[in-house]
N, C-alpha and C positions, 0 to 999 in steps of 0.2 A: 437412275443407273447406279450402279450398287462401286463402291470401290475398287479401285486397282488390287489396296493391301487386301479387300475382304475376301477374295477368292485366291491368294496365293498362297502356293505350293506350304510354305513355313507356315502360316496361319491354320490349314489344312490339316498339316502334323503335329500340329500345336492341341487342334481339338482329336485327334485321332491319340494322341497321348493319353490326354484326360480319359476317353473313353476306356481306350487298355490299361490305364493303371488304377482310374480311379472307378471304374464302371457306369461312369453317366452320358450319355450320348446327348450332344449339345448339337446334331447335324438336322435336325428340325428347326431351329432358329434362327429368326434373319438376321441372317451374316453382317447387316450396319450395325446396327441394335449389338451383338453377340460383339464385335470387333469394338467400337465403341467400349463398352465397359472391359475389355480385355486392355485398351491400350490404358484406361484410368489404372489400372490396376500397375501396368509398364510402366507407367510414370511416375505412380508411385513408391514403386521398388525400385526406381533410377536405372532401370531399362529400355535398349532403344529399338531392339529386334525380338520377333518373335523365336527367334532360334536362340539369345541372352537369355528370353525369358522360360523358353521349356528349358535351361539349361539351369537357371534359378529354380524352378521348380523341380530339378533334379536334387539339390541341394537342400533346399529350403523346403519340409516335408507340410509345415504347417501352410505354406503361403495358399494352397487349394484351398482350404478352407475361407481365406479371406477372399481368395478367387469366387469360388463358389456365391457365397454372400452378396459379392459386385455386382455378378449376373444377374441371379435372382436378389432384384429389389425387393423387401418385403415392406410396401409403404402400404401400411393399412390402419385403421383406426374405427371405435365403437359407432354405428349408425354413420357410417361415411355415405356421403350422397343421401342426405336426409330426405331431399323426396322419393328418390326409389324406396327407401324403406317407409315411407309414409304410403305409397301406395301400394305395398308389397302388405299395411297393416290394414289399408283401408277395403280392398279390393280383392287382394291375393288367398291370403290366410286365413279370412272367412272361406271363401270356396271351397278349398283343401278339408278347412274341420268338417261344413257341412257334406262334403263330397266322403269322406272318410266313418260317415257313421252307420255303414256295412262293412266296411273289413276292421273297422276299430285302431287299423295302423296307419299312423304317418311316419313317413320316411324321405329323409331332409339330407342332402348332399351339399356340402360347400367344396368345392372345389379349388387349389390355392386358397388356404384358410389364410397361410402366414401364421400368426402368433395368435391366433385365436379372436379377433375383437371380434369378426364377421360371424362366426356361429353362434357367438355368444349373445350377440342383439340378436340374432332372426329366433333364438331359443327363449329371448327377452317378448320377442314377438308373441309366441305362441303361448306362452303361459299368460301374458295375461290376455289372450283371447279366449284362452279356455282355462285357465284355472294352472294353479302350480301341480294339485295331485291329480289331474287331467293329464298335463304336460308327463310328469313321472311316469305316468303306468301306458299311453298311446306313441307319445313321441320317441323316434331316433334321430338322431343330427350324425351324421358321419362326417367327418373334419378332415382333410386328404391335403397332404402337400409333400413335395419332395424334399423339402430342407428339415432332415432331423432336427437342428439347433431351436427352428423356429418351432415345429411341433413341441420338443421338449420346452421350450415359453411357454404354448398351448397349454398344453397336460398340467404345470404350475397353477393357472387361471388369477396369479398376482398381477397386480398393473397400480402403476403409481398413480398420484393424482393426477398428472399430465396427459395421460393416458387413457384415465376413466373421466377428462373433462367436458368430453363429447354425449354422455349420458345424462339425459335431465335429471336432477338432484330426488325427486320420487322415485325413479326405479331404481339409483344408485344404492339409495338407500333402503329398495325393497331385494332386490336383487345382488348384491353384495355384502360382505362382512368386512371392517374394519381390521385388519391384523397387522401387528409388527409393522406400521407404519404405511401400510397397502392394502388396497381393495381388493378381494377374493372372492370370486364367482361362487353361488351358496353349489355346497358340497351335493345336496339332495335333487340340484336339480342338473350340477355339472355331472352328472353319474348318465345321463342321457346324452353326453355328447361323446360319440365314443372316434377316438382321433389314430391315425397309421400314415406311415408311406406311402404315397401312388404316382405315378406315373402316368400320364396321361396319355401320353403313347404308345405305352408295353403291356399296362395292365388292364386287363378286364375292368368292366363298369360295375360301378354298384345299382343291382338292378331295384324295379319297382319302386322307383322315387314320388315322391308327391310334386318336388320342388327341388329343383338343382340350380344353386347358386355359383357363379363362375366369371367373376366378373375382373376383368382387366387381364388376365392371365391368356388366352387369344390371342391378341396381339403380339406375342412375343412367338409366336411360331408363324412359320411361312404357310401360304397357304393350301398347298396339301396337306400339312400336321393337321391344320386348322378345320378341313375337309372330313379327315380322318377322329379326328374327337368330338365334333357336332353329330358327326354318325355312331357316334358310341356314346353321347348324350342322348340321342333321339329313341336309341336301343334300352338306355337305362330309367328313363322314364314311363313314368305309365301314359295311358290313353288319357289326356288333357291335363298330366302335367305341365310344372312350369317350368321356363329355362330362362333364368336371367345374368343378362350379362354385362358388360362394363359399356360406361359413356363409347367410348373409342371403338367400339364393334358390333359389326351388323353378320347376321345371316342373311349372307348374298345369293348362294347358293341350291337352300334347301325352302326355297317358296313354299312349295307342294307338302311339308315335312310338318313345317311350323307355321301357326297364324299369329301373327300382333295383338298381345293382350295390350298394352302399351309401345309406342314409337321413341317417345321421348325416354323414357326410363330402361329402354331396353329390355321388357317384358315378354315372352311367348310363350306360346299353350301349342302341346305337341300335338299333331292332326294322326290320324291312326292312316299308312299306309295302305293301298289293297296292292298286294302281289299278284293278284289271280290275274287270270286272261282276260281281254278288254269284252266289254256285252255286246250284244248287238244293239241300238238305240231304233233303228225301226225297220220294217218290213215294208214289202210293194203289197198292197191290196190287189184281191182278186178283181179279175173284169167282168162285166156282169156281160155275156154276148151280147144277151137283149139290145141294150145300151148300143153296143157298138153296131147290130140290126140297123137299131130307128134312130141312126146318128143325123146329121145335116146332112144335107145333098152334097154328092162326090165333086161337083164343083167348089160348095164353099172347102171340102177337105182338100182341095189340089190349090188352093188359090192359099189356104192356111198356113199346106208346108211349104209350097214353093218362097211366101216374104217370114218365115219364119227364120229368127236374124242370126238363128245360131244355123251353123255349116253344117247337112243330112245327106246321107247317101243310103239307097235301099239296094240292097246284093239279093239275087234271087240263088235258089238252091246248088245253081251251077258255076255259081261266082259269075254272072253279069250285070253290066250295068242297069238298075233295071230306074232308079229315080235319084234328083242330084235338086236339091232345091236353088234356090238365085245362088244365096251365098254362098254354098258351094261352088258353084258352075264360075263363080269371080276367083271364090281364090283358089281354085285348083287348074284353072283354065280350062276346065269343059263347055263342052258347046251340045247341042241337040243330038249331033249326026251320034256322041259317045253312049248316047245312053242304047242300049241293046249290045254292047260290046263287052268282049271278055272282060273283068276288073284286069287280069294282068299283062293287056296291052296298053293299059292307063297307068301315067306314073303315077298317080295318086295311093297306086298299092304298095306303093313302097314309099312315099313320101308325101309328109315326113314319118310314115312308122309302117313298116311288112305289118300290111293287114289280111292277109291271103290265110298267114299260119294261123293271126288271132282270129279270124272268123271260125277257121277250124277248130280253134279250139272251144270257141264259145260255145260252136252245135256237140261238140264232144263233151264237153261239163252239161250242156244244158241250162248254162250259168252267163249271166253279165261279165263281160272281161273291162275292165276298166284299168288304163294306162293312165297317170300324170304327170302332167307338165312336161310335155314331148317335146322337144328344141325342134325346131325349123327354121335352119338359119336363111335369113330374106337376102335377094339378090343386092348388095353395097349398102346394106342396113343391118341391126340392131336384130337378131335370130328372134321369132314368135314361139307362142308356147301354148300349146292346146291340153285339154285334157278328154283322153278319145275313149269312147263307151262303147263296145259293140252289143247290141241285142240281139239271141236268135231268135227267131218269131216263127211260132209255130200255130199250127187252128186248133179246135176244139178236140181233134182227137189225134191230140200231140205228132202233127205231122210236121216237118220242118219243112216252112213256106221260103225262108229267106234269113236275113242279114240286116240290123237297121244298124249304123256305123253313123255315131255323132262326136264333130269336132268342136267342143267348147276353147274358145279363144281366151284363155286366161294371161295375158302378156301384160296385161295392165295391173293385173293382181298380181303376177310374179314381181313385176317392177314394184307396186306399192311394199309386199313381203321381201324382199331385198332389201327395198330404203330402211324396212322397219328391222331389216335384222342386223343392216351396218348399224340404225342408228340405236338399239339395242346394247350391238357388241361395244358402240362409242361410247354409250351409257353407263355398261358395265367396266368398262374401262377405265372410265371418268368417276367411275363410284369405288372401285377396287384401288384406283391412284389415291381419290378423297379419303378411302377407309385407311390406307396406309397410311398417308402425308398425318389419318386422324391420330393413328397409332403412335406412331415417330413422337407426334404432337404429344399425347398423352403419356410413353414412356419417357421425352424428354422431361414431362410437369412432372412424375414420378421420382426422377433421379434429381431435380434440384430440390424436389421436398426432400429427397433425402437429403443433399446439400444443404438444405435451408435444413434441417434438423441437427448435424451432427455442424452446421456453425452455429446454430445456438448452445448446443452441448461446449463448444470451445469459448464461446462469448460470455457462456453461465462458470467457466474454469478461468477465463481471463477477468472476469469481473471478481472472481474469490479471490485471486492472485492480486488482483488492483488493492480490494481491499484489506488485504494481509500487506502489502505495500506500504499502503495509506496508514495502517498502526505501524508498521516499524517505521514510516517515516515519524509519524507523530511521537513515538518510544523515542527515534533520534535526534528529534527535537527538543526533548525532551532533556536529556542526554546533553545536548546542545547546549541550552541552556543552565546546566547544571556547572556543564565546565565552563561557562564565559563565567558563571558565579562563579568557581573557584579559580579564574583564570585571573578576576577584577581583584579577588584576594589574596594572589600569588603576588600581583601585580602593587596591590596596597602591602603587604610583605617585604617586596622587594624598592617600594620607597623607605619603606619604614627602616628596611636594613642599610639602604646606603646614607639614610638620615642617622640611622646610626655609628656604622660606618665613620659618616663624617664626624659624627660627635665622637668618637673614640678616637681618631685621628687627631682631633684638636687636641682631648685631654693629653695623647700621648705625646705629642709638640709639644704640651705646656708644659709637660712634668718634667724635671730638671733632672731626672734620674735615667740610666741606662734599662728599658724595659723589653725582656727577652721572652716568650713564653713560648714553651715548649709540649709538645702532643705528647700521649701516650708512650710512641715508640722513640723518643728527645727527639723528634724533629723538628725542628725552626718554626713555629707557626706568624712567631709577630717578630718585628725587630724596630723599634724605632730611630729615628733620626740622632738622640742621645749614643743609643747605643751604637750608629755606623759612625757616630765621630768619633770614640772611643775604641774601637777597634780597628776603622778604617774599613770596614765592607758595607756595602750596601745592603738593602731589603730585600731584592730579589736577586743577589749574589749569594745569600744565606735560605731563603725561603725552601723546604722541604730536604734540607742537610742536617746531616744527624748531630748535635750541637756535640758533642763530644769529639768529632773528627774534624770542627773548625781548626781553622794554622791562626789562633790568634792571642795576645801576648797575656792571655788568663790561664793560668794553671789548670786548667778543669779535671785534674787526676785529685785535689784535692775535693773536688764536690761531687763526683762519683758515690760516694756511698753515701754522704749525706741524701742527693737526691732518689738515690737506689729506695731509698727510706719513704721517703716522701711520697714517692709512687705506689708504696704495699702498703704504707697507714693512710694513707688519704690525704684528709687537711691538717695539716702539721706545718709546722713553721719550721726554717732552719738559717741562723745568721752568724756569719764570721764575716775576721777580715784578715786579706791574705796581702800579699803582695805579687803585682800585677806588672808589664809592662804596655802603655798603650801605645799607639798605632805611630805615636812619633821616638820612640821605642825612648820614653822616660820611663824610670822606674816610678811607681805608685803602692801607694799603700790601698786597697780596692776593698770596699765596704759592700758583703755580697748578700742581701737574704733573695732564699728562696722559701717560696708560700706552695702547697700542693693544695692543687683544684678537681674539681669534677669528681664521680664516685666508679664503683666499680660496673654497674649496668651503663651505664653511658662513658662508661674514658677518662683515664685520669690525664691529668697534666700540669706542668708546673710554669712559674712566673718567677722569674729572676731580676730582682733590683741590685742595680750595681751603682755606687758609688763611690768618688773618689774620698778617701776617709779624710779629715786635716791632720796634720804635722805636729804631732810632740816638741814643744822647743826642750825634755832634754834628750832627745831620743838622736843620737848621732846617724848624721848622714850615707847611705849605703852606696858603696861603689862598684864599680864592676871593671 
């Protein structure tokens, strides 16, 4: 039983859209099959309704096209079902050549090509049974399918190694050219396959075929479509063409049409119908009189017809009873007294069948009248069934003697022919259920090859992605490594500086001198413990202060342009001594050199030694 969604109203105008805007009628195909690949297509545009989705395709002008594509699966590939084509080489193809050497033409129909592999091996077939310039100047292949995209693959005749792996390595290589990376069908003999549109529904057949190839594409139509193109196969074939067709489908139908070259491979040779009017198959011989003169004595003939076990009745000219053998006289209930009695005071002339008019009519033709299988339904029983002959009997010089009326009792055979046409119709039932469940069966394997293909296509882009991965991981490793090396020697750098660090900290504790050293722009870089007791600030109360705007009791207006100096000639020396007040606000005599360091590409900067100078003893005292 077919789905609830498959036959509603939305779904309906779903494909009645497609047909008015895009011109394809998809109302031949079974609706599971057809609904099926329409909702794959839903799900994958993030659609949940057939009314979302004709409304997406109102929008989205391309998505037909990948619509299209879902429906028609084109899963085909070179010599697919290698024993059909092994007997199609061993069996088939000879016949055809020798059958074809009067009219000199073969003509070769694939039907649903798809992208060409199928024509191209049965064209592989044929050359080499006959010869490649055999094949060139006798053979046609016509290549028929509805999907432009994939005929335009067809027409190409490129196929990559994946593609042409199904071809043994000898004909690949007699039968193909190497180009630009792909195999290509040789030009001289792809010029005999000549490829278009069809429709298998709308359009005319391609007539006088030798062999029409058609295989898995049946299935996808209901079975009136189905009905409807084996009778337009059967048309397009010649007289003991072939018709092959896919695992998944049988000719149920057209017994009388088609005979069984093959069962297992789906093979048939078309049977040439007669339309004419049926024959006659045989006549009544004439009766010799004589014979009937010097017959047996009228006793053994009255004792013959009387246990004669079929049901006789003889009518004489005027319609009366004239003889009634046993088995009449049982089932019709006559007795002695009826025989000499009008037939139509006997119910027997009306039942079960008005034999009054058929007698008439029989002496009016001059002809046997023969009625079958006359229902008599029996009194609280199961109705009998005769099949009743009137004879009119006439003498040698065609005089009308009488009426011989015979009741054959066929009830037994009507019942056998009953049982045999229930179990028939069960047969056919059970074979049309089987062919479908086979169909389903075979479009399901159809659509997860294609699955199983286009996940190997993402498996063969996930595995290039892996390993485009796996080098940048390795690059980043790499990378990795590179900076724990320079991380080990930032790290050996930065012992090395606090080791030095500490060693310049001790010198500058030991040195008894005030040591100031100043940046580029005179700010504070170093200041030692000398020089915070001497002025009374700290290291990092001074650190990054422009020594010039220190509040401390050194005159620094006097070393302004000495340093001004120091900084535009580089290393230069400069030493005075001035007078000072330090941080316990004594007056001092301050012994000050400054040294200028560093150059002009990397920053100059200066280093100030300040000492307290010693005392002149004649040098008077300064007060304040």
């Amino acid at each position: 039983m077919e789905d609830g969604n498959v036959t509603s109203p939305e779904f309906e105008k779903l494909l009645e859209h497609l047909k008015s805007t895009r011109g394809f009628d998809f109302a031949a195909y079974k609706r599971p099959t057809l609904s099926r690949r329409v909702d794959r297509r839903m799900s994958t545009v993030g659609v949940d309704s057939y009314t979302a989705y004709l409304d997406y395709l109102q929008v989205h002008q391309d998505e037909f096209t990948q619509l299209f594509n879902s429906i028609l699966i084109n899963v085909t590939s070179f010599f697919r079902d290698r024993e059909a084509f092994d007997f199609l080489a061993r069996d088939v193809v000879p016949k055809i050549v020798e059958g074809s050497q009067k009219t000199g033409e073969i003509r070769i129909w694939s039907a649903g090509c798809a992208s060409g592999e199928e024509c191209y091996s049965v064209a592989i077939l044929f050359a080499e049974a006959m010869g490649a310039e055999q094949f060139r100047e006798r053979v046609k292949i016509y290549a028929t399918d509805v999907d432009e995209e994939e005929l335009a693959i067809a027409r190409q005749a490129m196929y990559t190694d994946r593609q042409i792996d199904d071809v043994p390595a000898d004909l690949r290589d007699k039968y193909f050219d190497r180009t630009s990376g792909r195999w290509m069908f040789k030009k001289d003999l792809r010029r005999s396959v000549i490829f278009g549109r069809h429709d298998l529904l709308d359009d005319a057949p391609i007539s006088r075929v030798d062999l029409l190839l058609c295989r898995n594409t049946l299935m996808y139509f209901n079975h009136e479509a189905q009905a409807k193109i084996v009778q337009r196969f059967h048309f397009g074939l010649r007289d003991g063409g072939f018709l092959v067709l896919g695992k998944a489908e049988m000719l149920l139908n057209f017994v009388g049409a088609f005979v069984l070259a093959d069962l297992k491979q789906r093979v048939f040779m078309k049977v040439a119908v007669d339309n004419g009017a049926d024959r006659l198959l045989a006549g009544y011989p004439e009766r010799d009189e004589r014979a009937l003169h010097s017959g047996p004595p009228a006793r053994l003939r009255d004792i013959s017809f009387d246990q004669d076990p079929i049901a006789q009745l003889v009518v004489d000219v005027k319609s009366h009873l004239l003889l009634a053998n046993a088995r009449a006289r049982e089932l019709f209930g006559l007795n002695p007294r009826d025989l000499g009695r009008p037939l139509q005071d006997l119910e027997v002339s009306y039942r079960p069948v008005e034999l009054r008019s058929c007698i008439d009519d029989a002496h009016a033709r001059r002809q046997v009248v023969q009625m079958r299988e006359v229902a008599w339904p029996a009194p609280g029983g199961e109705p009998r069934y005769f099949n009743v002959q009137i004879t009119p009997i006439v003498d040698a010089a065609d005089t009308p003697l009488g009426s011989k009326v015979i009741f054959s009792d066929v009830t037994r055979q009507r019942e056998l022919q009953d049982e045999l046409q229930r179990s028939r119709q069960e047969l056919e039932t059970a074979y049309e259920e089987l062919q479908s469940t086979n169909e389903e069966l075979e479009t399901t394997n159809e659509e997860l090859q294609s699955t199983v293909e286009e996940l190997e296509t993402t498996n063969e882009e996930l595995q290039s992605t892996n390993e485009e991965l796996e080098t940048m991981n390795e690059e980043l490793q790499s990378t990795n490594e590179e900076l724990e090396t320079v991380n080990q020697e930032l790290r050996q750098r930065g012992t090395d500086l606090s080791r030095s660090n500490i060693f310049l900290g001790g010198i500058l504790r030991s040195v008894p001198l005030a040591v100031i050293v100043l940046d580029e722009q005179l700010q504070v870089e170093l200041w030692n413990d000398v020089a915070a007791d001497l002025w009374g600030l700290r290291a990092d109360e001074v650190h990054g202060r422009h020594f010039f705007g220190l509040d401390i009791g050194l005159p620094v207006e006097q070393l302004k342009q000495p340093i001004a100096g120091l900084t535009r000639q580089g290393d230069q020396r400069f030493e005075a001594e001035i007078n000072a007040m330090n941080r316990r606000g004594r007056q001092i005599r301050l012994r000050v050199q400054c040294v200028g360091i560093g150059s002009a590409e990397h920053g100059r900067g200066i280093i100030l030694l300040m000492q307290e100078a010693p005392r002149h003893e004649a040098a008077p005292a300064t007060r304040h």
